[in-house]
ZADO-1210 file (C-alpha; in nm, 4 decimals, padded with zeros to 6 digits):
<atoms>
<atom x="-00.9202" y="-00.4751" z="01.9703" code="UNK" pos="1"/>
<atom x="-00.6601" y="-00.5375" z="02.2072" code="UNK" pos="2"/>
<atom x="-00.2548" y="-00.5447" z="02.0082" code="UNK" pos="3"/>
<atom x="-00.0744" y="-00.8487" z="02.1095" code="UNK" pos="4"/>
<atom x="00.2663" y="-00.8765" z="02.2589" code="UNK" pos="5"/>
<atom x="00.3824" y="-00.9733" z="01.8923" code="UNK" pos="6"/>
<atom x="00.1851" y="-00.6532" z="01.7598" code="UNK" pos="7"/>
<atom x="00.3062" y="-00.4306" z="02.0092" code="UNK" pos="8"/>
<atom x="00.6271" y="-00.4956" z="01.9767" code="UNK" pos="9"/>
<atom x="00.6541" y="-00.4832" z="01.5609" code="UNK" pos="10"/>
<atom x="00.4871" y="-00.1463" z="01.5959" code="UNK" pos="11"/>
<atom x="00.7638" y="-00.0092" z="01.8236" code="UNK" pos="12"/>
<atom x="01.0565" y="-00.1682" z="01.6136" code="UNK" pos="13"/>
<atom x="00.8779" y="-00.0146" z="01.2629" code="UNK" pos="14"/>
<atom x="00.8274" y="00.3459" z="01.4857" code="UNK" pos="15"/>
<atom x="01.2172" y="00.3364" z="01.5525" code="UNK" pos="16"/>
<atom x="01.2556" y="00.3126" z="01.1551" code="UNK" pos="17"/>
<atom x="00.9683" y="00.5279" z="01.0626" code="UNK" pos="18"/>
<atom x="01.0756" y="00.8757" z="01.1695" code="UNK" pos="19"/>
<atom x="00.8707" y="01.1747" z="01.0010" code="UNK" pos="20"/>
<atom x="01.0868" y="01.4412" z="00.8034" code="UNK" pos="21"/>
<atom x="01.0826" y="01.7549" z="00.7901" code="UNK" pos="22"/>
<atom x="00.9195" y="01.7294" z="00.4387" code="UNK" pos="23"/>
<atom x="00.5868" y="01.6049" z="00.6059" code="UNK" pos="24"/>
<atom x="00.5242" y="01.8893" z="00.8682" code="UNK" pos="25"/>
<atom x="00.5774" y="02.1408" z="00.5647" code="UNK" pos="26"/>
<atom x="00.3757" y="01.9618" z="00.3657" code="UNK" pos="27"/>
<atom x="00.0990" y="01.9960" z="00.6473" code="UNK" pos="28"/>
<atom x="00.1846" y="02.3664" z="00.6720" code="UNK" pos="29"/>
<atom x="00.0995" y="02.4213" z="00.3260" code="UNK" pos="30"/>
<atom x="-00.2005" y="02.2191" z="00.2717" code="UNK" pos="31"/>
<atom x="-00.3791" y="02.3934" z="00.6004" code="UNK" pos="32"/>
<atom x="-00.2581" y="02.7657" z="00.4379" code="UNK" pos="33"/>
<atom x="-00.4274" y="02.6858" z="00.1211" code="UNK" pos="34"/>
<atom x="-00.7146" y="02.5674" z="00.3215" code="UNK" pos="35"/>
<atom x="-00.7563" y="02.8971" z="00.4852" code="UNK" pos="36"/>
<atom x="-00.6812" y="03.0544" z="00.1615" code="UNK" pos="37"/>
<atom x="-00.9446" y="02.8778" z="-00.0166" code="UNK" pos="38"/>
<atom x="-01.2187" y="02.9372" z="00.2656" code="UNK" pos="39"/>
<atom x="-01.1226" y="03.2810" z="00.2471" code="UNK" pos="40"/>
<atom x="-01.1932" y="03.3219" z="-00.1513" code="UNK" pos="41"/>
<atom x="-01.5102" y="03.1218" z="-00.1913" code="UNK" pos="42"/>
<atom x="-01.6585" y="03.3401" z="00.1138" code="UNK" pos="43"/>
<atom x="-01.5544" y="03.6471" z="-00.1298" code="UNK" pos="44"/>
<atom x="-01.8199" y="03.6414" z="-00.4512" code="UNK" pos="45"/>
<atom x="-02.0766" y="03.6519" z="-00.1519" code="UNK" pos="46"/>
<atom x="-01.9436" y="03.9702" z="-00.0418" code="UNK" pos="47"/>
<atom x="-01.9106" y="04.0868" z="-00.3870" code="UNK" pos="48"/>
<atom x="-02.2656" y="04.0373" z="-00.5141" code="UNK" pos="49"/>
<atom x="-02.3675" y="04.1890" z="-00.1673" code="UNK" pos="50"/>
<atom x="-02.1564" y="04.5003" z="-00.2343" code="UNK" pos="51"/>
<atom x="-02.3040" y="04.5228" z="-00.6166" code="UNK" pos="52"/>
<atom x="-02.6322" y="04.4989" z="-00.5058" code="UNK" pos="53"/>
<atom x="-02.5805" y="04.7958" z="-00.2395" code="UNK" pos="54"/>
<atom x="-02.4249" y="04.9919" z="-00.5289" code="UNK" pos="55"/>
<atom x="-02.7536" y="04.9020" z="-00.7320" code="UNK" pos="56"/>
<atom x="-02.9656" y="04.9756" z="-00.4549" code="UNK" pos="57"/>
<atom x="-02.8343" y="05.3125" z="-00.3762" code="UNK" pos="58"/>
<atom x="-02.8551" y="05.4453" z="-00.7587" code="UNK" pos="59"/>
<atom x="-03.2013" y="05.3514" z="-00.7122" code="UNK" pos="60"/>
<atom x="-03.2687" y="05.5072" z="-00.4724" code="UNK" pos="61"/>
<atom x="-03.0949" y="05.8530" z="-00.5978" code="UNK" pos="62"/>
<atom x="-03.2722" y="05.8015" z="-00.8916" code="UNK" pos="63"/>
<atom x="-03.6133" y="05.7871" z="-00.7058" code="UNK" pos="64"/>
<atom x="-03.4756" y="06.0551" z="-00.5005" code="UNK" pos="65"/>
<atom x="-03.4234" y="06.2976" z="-00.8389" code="UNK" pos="66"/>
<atom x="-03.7479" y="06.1873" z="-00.9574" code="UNK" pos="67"/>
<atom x="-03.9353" y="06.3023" z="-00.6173" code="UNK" pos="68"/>
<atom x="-03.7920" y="06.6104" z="-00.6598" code="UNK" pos="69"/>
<atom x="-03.8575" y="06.6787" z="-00.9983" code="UNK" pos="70"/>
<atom x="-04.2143" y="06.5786" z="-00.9727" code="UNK" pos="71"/>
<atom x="-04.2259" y="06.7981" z="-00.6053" code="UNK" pos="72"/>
<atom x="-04.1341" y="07.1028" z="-00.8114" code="UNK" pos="73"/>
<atom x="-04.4824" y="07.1212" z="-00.9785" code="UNK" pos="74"/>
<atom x="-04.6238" y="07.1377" z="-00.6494" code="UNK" pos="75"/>
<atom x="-04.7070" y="07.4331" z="-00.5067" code="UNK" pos="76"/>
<atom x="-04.6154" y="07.3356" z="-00.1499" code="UNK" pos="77"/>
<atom x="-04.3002" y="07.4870" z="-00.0959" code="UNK" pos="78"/>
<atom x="-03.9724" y="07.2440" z="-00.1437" code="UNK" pos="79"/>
<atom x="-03.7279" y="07.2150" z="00.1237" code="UNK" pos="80"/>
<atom x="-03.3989" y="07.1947" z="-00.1052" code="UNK" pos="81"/>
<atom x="-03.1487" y="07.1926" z="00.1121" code="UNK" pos="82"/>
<atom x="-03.3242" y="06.8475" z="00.3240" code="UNK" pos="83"/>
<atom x="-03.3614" y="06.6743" z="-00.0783" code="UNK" pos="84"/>
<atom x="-02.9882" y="06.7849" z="-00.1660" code="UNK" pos="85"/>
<atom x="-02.8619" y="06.6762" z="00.1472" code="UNK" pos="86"/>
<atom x="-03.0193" y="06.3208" z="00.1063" code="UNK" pos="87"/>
<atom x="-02.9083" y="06.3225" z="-00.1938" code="UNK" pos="88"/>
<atom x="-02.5786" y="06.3664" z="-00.1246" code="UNK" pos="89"/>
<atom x="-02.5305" y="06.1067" z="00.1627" code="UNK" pos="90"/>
<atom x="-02.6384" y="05.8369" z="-00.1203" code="UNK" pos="91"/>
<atom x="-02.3937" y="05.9562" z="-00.3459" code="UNK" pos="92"/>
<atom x="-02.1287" y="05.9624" z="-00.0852" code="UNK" pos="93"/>
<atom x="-02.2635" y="05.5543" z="00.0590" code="UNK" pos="94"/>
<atom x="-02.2474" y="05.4702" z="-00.3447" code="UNK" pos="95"/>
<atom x="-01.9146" y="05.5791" z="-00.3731" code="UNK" pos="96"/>
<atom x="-01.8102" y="05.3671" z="-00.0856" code="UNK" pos="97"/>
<atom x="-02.0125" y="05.0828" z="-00.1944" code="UNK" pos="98"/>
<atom x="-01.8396" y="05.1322" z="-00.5244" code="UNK" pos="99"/>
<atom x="-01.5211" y="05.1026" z="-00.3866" code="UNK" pos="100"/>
<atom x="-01.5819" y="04.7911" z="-00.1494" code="UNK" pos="101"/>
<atom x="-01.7177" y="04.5819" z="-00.4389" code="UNK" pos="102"/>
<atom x="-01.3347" y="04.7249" z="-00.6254" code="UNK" pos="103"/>
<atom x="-01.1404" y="04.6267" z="-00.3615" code="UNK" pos="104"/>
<atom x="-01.3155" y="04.3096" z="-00.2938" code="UNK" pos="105"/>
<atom x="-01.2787" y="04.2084" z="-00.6723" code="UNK" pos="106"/>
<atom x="-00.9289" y="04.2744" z="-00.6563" code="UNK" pos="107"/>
<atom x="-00.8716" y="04.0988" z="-00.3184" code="UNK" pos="108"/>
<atom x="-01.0278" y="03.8038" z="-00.5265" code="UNK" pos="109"/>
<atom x="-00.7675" y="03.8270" z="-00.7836" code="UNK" pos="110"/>
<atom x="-00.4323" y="03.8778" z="-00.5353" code="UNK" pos="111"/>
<atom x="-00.5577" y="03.6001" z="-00.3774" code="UNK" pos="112"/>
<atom x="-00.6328" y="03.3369" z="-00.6467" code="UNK" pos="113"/>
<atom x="-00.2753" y="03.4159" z="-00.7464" code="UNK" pos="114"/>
<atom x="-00.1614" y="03.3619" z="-00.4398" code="UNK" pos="115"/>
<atom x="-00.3195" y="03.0396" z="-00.4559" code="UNK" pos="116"/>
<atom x="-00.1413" y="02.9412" z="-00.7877" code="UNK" pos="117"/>
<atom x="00.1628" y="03.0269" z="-00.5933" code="UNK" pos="118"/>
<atom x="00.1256" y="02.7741" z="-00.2859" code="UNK" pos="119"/>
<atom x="-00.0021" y="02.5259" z="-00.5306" code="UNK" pos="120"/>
<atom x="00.3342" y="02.5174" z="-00.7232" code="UNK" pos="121"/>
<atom x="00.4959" y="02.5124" z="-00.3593" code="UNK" pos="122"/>
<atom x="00.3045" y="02.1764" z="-00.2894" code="UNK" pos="123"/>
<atom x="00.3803" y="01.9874" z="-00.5516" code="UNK" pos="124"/>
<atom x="00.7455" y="02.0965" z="-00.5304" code="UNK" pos="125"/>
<atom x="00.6666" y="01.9497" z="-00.1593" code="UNK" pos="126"/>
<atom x="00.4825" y="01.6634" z="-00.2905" code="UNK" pos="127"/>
<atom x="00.8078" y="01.5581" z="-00.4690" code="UNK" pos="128"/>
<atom x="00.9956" y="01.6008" z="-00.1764" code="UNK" pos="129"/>
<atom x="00.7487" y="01.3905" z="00.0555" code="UNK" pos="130"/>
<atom x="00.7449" y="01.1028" z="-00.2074" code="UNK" pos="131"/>
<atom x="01.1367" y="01.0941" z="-00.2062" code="UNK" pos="132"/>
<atom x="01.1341" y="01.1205" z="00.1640" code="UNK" pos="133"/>
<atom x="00.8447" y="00.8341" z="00.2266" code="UNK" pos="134"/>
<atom x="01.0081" y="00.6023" z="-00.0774" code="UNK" pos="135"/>
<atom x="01.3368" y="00.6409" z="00.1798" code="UNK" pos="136"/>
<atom x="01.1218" y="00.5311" z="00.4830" code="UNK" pos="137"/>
<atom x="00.9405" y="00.2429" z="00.2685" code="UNK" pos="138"/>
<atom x="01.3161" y="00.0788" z="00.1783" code="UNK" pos="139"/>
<atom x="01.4657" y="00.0648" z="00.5106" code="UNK" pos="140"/>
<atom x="01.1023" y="-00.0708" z="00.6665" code="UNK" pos="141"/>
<atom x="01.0974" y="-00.2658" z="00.3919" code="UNK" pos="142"/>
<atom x="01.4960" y="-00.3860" z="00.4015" code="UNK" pos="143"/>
<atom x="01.3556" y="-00.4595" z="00.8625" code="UNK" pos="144"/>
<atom x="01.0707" y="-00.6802" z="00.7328" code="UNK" pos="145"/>
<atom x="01.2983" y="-00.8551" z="00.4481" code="UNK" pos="146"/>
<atom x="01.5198" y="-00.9395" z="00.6726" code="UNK" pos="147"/>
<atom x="01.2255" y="-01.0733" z="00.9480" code="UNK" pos="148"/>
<atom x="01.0975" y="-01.2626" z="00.6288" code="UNK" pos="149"/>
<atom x="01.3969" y="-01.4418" z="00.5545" code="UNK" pos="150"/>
<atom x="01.4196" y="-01.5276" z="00.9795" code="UNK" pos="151"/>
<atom x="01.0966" y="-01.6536" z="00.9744" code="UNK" pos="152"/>
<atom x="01.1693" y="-01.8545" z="00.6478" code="UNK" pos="153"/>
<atom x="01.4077" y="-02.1065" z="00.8669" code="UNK" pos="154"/>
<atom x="01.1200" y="-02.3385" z="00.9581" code="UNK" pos="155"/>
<atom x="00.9715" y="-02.3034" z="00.6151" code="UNK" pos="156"/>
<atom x="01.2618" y="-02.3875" z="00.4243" code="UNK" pos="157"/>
<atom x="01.3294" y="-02.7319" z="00.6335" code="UNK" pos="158"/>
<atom x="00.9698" y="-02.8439" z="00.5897" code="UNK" pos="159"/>
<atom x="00.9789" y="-02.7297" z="00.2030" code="UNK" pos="160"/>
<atom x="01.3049" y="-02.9474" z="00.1904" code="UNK" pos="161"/>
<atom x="01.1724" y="-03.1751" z="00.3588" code="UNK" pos="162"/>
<atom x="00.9063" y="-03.2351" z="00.0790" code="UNK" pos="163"/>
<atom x="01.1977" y="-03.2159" z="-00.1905" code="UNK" pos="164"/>
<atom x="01.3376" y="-03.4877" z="-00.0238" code="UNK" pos="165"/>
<atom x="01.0436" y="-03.6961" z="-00.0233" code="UNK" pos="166"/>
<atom x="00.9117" y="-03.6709" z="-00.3756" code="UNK" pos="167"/>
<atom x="01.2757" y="-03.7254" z="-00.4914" code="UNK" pos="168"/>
<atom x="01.2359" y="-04.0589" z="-00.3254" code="UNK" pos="169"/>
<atom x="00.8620" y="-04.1554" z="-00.4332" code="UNK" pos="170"/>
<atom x="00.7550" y="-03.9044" z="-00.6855" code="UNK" pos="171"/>
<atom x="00.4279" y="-03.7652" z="-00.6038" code="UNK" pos="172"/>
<atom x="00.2084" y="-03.5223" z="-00.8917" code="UNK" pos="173"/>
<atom x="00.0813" y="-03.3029" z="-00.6370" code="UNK" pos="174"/>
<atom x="00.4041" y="-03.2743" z="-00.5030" code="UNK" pos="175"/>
<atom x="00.5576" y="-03.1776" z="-00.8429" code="UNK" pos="176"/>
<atom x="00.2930" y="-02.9187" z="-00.9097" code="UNK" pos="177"/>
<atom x="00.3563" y="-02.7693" z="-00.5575" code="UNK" pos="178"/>
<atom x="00.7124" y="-02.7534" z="-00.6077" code="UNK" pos="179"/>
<atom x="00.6326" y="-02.5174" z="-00.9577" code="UNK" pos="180"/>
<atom x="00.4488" y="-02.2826" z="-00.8148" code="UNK" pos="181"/>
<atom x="00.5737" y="-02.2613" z="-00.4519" code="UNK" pos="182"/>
<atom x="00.8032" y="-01.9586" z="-00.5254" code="UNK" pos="183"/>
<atom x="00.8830" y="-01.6966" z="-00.2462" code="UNK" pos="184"/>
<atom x="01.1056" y="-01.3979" z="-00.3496" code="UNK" pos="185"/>
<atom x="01.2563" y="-01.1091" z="-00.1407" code="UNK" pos="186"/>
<atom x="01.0247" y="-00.8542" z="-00.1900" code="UNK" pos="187"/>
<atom x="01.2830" y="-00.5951" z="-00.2719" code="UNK" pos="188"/>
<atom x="01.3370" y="-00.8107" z="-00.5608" code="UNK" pos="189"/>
<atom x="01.0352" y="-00.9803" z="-00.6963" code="UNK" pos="190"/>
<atom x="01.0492" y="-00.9603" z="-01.1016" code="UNK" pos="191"/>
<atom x="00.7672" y="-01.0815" z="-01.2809" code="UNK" pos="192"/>
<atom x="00.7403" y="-01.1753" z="-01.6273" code="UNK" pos="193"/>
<atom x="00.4345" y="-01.1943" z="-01.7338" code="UNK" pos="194"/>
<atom x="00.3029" y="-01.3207" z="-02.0335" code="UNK" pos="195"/>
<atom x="-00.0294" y="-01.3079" z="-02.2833" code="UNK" pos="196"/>
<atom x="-00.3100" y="-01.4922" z="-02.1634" code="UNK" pos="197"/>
<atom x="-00.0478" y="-01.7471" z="-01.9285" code="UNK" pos="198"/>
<atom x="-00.0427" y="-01.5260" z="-01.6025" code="UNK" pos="199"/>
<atom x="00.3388" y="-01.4951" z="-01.5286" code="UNK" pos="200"/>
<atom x="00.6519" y="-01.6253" z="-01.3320" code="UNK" pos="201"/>
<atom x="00.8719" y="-01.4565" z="-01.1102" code="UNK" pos="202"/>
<atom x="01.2313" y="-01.4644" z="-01.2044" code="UNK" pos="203"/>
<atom x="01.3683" y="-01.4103" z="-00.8645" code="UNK" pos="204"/>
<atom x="01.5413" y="-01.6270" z="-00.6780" code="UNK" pos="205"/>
<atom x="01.3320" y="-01.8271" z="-00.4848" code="UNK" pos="206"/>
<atom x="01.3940" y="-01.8210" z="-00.1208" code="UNK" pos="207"/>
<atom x="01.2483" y="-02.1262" z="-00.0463" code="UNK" pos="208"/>
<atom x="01.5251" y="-02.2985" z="-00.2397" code="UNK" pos="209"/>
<atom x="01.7847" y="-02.1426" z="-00.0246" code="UNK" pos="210"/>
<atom x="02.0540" y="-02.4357" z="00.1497" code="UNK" pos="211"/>
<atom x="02.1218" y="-02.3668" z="00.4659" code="UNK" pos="212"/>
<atom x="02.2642" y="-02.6426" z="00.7532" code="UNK" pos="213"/>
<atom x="01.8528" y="-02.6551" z="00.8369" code="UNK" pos="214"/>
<atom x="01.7454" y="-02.7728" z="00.4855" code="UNK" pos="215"/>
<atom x="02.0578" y="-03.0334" z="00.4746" code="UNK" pos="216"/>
<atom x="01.9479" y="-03.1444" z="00.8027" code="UNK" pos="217"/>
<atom x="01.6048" y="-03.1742" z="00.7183" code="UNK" pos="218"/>
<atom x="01.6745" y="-03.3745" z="00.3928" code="UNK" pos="219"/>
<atom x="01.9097" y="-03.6034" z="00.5662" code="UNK" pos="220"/>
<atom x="01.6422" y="-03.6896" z="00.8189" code="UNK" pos="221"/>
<atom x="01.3551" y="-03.7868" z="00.5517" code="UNK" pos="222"/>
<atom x="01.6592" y="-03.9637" z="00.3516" code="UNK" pos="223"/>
<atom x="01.6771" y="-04.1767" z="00.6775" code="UNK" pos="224"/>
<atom x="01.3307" y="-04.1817" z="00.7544" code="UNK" pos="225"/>
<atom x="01.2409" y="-04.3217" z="00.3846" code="UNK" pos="226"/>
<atom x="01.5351" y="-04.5350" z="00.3461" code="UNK" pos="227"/>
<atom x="01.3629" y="-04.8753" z="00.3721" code="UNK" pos="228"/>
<atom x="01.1105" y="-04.7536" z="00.1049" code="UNK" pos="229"/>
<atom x="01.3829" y="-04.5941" z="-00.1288" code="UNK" pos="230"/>
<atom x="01.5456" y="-04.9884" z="-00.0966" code="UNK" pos="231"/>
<atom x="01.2597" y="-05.1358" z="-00.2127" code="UNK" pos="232"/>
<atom x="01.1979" y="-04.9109" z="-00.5041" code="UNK" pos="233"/>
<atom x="01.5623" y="-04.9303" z="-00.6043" code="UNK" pos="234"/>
<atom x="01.5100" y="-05.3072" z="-00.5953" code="UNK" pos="235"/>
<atom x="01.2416" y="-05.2570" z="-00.8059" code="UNK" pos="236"/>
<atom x="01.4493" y="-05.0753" z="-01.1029" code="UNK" pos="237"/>
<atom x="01.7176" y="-05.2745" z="-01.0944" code="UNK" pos="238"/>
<atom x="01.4774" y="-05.5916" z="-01.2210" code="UNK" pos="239"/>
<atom x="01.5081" y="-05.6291" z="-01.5484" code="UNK" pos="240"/>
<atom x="01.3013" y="-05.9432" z="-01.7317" code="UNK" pos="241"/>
<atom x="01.4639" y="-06.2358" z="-01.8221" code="UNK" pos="242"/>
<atom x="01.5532" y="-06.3193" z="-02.2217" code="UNK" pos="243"/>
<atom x="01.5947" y="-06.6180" z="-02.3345" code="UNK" pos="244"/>
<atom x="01.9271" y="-06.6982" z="-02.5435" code="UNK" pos="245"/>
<atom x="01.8163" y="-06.7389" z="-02.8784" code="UNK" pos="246"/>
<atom x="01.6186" y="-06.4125" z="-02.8090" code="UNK" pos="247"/>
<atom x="01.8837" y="-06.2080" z="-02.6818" code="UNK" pos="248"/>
<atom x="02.1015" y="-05.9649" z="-02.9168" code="UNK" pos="249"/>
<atom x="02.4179" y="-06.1809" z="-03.0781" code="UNK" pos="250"/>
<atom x="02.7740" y="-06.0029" z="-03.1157" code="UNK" pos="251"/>
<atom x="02.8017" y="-05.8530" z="-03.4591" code="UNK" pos="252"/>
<atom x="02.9897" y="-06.0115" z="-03.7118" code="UNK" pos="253"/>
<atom x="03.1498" y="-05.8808" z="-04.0320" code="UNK" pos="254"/>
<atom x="03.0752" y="-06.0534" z="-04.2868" code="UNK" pos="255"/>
<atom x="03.2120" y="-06.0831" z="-04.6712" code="UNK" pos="256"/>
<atom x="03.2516" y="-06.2436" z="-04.9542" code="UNK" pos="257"/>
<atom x="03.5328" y="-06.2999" z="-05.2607" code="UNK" pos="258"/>
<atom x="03.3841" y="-06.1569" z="-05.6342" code="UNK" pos="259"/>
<atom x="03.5606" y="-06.1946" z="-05.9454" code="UNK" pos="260"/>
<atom x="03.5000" y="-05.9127" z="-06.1832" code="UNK" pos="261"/>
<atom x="03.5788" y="-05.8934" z="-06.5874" code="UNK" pos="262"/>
<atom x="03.5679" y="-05.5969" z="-06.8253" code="UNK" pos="263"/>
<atom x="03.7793" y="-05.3159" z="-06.8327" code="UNK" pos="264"/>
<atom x="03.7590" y="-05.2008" z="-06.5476" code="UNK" pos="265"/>
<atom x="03.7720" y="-05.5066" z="-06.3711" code="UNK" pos="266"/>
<atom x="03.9224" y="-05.5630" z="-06.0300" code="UNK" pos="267"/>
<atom x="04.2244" y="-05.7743" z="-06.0034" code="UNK" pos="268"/>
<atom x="04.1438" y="-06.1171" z="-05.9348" code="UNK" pos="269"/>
<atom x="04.0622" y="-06.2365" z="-05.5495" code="UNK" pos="270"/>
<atom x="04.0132" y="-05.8882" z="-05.4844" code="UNK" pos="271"/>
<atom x="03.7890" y="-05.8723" z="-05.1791" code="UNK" pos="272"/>
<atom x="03.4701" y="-05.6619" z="-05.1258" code="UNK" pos="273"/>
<atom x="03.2913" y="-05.6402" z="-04.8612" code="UNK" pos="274"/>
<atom x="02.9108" y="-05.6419" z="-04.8775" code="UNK" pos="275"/>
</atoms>
């Protein structure tokens, strides 16, 4: 697949940003040395049961040997001793160094499986290191392509206004429902609340909403654009049915009356109350 002007040239803006540390080369350093290391120890209980089994092989055969010459002593061929004991002897001496290989292999195993522990703890203090480093890297790519984002947005935001401006003038559902869930945050600042069994919303600003001289402009032309239909529809509020007089609501009036009260606790007379 052949890259694109576009393509090309966004990889060799992000390689300007993305330069390796020196965390990642020692990182690579490490890994390959516990590589080796690791080939180097599971090739080892090969060699081990080889030397055991040469150490085992040898006592049997000394054994056999002894037993030969115990058995040739009954014979009444004569015995060369000297041949037998030198035999002998040349096992003893290839068990002994059998013996000793299969020793220093074992403990070859163990100084190395340490050493293993030891460049283990090195990578992951490495690890750390690298996750800092890349998490560095990640922001400022990420701070390039925010910044691209909110570039390429210009366009986006005067059509998005654009449809503001229309269903503010004739309301339109779909329109409504669009304008709820058409949310576009900085991605270095996206929060999401979420809630159970509702999905979420993110609480970040939305970009979209963003007024710029492009969104005003944009506005103002669909303003202009719909003004003969957002006349008719303001005609059409400001009718209001017509009431006949008798119907219609007459100014209040207070009204009252004069009571004359007796007893003993009577009023004094032409008091008035009003009911």
């Amino acid at each position: 697949m052949t890259d694109t002007p576009n393509t090309s040239a966004d990889t060799n803006a992000l390689a300007k940003i993305v330069v390796p540390c020196e965390s990642f080369q020692r990182l690579d350093a490490l890994l390959e040395k516990k590589r080796r290391l690791v080939a180097r120890i599971e090739s080892l209980p090969a060699e081990i049961t080889h030397a055991h089994d040469t150490v085992a092989a040898l006592q049997a055969e000394a054994t056999g040997a002894e037993i030969e010459l115990v058995g040739a002593e009954a014979e009444p061929a004569p015995i060369d001793f000297e041949r037998h004991e030198a035999a002998l002897a040349a096992l003893a001496k290839q068990e002994v160094e059998a013996e000793l290989l299969e020793r220093r292999l074992r403990a070859r195993l163990d100084a190395l499986e340490e050493q293993a522990a030891v460049i283990d703890e090195e990578i992951s203090v490495e690890i750390r290191i690298v996750s800092t480093d890349a998490a560095d890297i990640a922001g400022r790519v990420l701070d390039a392509l925010a910044a691209e984002l909110d570039v390429s947005l210009v366009p986006v935001r005067a059509v998005y206004a654009k449809i503001v401006a229309l269903t503010g003038i004739v309301p339109i559902r779909s329109v409504q429902d669009f304008m709820i869930s058409a949310h576009l945050s900085d991605p270095r600042r996206s929060l999401m609340r979420y809630f159970p069994h509702c999905g979420g919303s993110d609480d970040a600003p939305n970009l979209l909403l963003v007024t710029t001289v492009q969104t005003e402009a944009a506005k103002a032309a669909v303003h202009a654009a719909m003004e003969p239909v957002a006349k008719a529809l303001r005609a059409t509020r400001s009718h209001v049915r017509y009431v006949r007089l008798d119907k219609r609501p007459q100014p209040y009036r207070v009204k009252s009356e004069v009571i004359t009260e007796s007893g003993p606790r009577s009023r004094p007379t032409g008091e008035t109350v009003i009911r």
